[in-house]
C-alpha positions in Angstrom: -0.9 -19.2 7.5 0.1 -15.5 8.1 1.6 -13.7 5.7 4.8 -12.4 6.6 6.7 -8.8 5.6 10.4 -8.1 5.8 11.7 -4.6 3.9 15.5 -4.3 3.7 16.1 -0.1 3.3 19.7 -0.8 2.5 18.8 -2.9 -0.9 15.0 -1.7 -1.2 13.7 -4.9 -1.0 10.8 -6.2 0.0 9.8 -10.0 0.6 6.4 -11.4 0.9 5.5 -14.8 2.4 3.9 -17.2 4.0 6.6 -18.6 6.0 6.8 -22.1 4.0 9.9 -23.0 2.5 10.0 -21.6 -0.9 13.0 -22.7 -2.8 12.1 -22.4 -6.1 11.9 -18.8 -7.5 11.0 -17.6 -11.1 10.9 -14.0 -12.4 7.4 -12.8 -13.5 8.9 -9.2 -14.3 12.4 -7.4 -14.0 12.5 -6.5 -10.6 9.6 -9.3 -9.2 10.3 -12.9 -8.3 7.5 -15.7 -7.1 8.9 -18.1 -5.0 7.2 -21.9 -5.2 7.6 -25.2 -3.4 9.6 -27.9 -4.6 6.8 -29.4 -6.5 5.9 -25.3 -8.1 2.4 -25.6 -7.4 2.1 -23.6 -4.6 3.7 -19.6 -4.1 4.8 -19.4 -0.9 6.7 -16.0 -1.6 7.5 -13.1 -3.8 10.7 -10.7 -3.6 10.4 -7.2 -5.3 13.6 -5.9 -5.5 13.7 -1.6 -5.9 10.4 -1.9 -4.2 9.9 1.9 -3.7 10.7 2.2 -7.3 8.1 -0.8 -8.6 5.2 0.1 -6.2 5.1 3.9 -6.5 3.4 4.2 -9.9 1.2 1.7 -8.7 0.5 3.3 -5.1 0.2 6.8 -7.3 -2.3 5.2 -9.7 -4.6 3.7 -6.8 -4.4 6.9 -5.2 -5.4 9.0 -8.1 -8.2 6.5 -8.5 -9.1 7.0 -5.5 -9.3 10.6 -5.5 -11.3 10.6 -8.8 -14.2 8.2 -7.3 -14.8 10.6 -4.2 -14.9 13.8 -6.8 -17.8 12.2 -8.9 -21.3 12.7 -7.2 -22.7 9.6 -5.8 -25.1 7.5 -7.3 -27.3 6.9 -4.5 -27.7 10.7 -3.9 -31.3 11.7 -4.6 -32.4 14.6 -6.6 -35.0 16.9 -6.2 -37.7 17.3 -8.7 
């Protein structure tokens, strides 16, 4: 299966998915459903609605992260006696 990525700008939504029906939806958070199967045992989907405004802080974080770990000298770099 491949996953599958459709924004909408208009509503700033994104949707996630495998392609496989997924008609069963519950909210894990305010602005993020998981959509299931019939029988809810597999996700086929998730919708994040104000997606620029839910993934930012993430997106920010990881790239502070980010930023921080190639600041800190590397571990594997030898010193000199």
């Amino acid at each position: 299966m491949k996953l599958k990525i459709s924004y909408f700008e208009d509503t700033d939504t994104l949707w996630l998915g495998n392609g496989q029906p997924a008609p069963v939806g519950e909210d894990i958070t305010e602005n993020v459903t998981v959509f299931f199967d019939m029988e809810v045992t597999q996700p086929n989907g998730v919708l994040i609605e104000h997606a620029a405004e839910t993934l930012l802080p993430i997106l920010q974080a990881a790239m502070q992260a980010r930023e921080e770990a190639s600041q800190k000298p590397s571990k594997s770099a030898k010193t000199s006696s």
